[in-house]
C-alpha positions in Angstrom: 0.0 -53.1 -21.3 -0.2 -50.5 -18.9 1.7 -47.5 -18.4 0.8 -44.1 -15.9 -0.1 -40.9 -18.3 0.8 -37.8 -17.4 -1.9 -35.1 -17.7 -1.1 -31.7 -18.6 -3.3 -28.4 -17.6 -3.2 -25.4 -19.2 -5.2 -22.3 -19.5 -7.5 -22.6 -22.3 -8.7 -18.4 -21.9 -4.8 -17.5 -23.0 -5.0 -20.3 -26.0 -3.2 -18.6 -29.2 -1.7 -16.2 -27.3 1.6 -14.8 -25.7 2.1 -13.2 -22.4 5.4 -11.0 -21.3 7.1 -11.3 -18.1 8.3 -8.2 -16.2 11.4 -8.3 -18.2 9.8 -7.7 -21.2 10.3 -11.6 -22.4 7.0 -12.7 -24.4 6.0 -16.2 -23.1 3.7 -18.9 -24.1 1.0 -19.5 -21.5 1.1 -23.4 -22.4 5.0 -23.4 -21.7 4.6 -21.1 -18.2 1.1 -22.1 -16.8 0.9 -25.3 -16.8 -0.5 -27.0 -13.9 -0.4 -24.1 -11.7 -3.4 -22.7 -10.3 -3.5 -19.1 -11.6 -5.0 -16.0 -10.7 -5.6 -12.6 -12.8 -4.8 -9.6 -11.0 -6.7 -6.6 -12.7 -4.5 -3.9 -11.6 -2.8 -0.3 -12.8 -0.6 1.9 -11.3 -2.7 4.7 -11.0 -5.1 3.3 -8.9 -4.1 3.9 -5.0 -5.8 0.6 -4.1 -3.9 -1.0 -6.3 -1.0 0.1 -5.0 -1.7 -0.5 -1.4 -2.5 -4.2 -2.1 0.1 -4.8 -4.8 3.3 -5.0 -2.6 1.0 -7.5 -0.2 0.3 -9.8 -3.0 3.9 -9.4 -4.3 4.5 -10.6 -0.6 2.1 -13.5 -0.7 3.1 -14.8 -4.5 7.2 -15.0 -3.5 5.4 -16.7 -0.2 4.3 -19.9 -2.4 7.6 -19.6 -4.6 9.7 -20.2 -2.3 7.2 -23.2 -0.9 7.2 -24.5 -4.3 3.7 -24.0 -4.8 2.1 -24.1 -8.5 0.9 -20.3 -8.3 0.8 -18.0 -10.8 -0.4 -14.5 -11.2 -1.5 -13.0 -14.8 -1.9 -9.0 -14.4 -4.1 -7.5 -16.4 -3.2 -3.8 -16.8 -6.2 -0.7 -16.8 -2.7 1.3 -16.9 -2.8 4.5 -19.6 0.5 3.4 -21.6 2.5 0.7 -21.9 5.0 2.7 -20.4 3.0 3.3 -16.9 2.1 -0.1 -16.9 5.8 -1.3 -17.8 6.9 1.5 -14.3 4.2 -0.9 -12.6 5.1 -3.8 -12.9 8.9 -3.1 -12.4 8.0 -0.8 -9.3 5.5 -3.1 -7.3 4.5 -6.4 -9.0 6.4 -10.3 -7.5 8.4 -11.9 -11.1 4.9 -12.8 -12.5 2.7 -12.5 -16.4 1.2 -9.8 -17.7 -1.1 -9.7 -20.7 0.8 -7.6 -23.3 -0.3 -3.4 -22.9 -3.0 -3.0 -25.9 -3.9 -6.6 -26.1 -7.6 -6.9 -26.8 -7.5 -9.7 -24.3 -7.4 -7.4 -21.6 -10.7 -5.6 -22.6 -12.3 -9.7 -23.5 -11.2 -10.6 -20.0 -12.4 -7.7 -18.2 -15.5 -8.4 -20.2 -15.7 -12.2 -19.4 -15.2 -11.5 -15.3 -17.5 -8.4 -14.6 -14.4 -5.9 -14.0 -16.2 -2.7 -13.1 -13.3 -1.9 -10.5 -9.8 -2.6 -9.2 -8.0 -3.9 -8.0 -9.8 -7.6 -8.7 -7.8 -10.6 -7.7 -9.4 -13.4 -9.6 -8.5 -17.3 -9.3 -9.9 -19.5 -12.3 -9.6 -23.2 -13.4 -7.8 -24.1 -16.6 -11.2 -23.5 -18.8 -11.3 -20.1 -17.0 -14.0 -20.9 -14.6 -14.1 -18.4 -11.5 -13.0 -20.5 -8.7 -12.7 -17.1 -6.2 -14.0 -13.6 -7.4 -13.1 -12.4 -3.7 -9.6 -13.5 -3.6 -7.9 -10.0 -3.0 -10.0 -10.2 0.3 -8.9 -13.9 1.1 -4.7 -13.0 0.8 -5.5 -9.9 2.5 -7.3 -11.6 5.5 -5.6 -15.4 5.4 -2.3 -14.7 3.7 -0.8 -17.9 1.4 -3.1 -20.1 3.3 -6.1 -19.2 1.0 -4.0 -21.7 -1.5 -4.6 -24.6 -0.5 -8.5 -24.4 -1.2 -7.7 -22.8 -4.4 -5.6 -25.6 -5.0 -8.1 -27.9 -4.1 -10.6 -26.7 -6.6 -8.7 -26.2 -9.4 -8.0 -30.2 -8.9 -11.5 -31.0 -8.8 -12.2 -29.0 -12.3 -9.3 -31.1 -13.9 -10.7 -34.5 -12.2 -7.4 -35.1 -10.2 -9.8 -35.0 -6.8 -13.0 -37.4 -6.7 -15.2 -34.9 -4.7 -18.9 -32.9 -5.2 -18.5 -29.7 -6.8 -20.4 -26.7 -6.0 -20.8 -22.9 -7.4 -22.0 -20.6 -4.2 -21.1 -17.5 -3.2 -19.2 -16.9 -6.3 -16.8 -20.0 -5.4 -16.0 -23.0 -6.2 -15.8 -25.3 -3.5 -15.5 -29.1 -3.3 -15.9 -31.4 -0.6 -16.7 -35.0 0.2 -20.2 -35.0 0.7 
């Protein structure tokens, strides 16, 4: 007997955790991640590079909405209070997640990823492998095409795409070598 299984994908880096939505709502990352290709956005609001590339990638995330597209975006606030970075999000930021203000997530992911400055756009797979470091430079330049070989990628970490997988340039890239 054989019957199609249905494999779920969620980010293991936000496991036991909650994240809050720009209307304040705490969310499990397991019920809103899953199977989306997801990128954290270390951000605050006052950072004047952030807020130059901010309203692009609020641009560029309501882009792959309305397509449909299994994005997400995770902000990670260097904000002062959770009051400037609550301003922030309701100011600039697209509808996406935010790790909760004071969370000592947002120190263990700044840790994990090498954030020395912002603003850092940063895709990962599900196990929170970098799949782009440079991906504040790839919407800026390429706009919502840049998804599709995030896309790509993040299928050949789960094992939906048969393909050889490579680390260079700090990217994850896959192809059918």
């Amino acid at each position: 007997m054989s019957g199609a299984v249905k494999t779920i994908f969620t980010m293991n880096i936000f496991a036991d955790r909650q994240l809050v939505r720009r209307s304040g709502v705490l969310v499990y990352p397991e019920d809103v991640l899953e199977n989306k290709v997801v990128a954290l956005y270390f951000s605050a609001g006052w950072c004047p590079p952030c807020n130059q590339f901010t309203p692009l990638l609020a641009e560029f995330y309501n882009e792959l909405k309305e397509n449909d597209l299994p994005f997400e975006i995770v902000f990670v606030s260097s904000d002062k209070t959770a009051s400037d970075m609550k301003t922030y999000m309701k100011r600039c930021h697209g509808d996406w997640l935010a790790v909760p203000f004071g969370s000592e997530l947002i120190q263990e992911l700044k840790k994990r990823y090498h954030v020395t400055a912002i603003p850092k756009l940063i895709v990962v797979t599900d196990d929170g492998d970098v799949v782009t470091a440079m991906a504040r430079k790839e919407v800026t330049e390429n706009g919502p095409k840049c998804f599709t070989p995030w896309a790509h990628a993040v299928a050949v970490a789960r094992g939906e795409v048969g393909t050889t997988v490579t680390k260079a340039s700090g990217r994850l890239t896959a192809g059918n070598e």
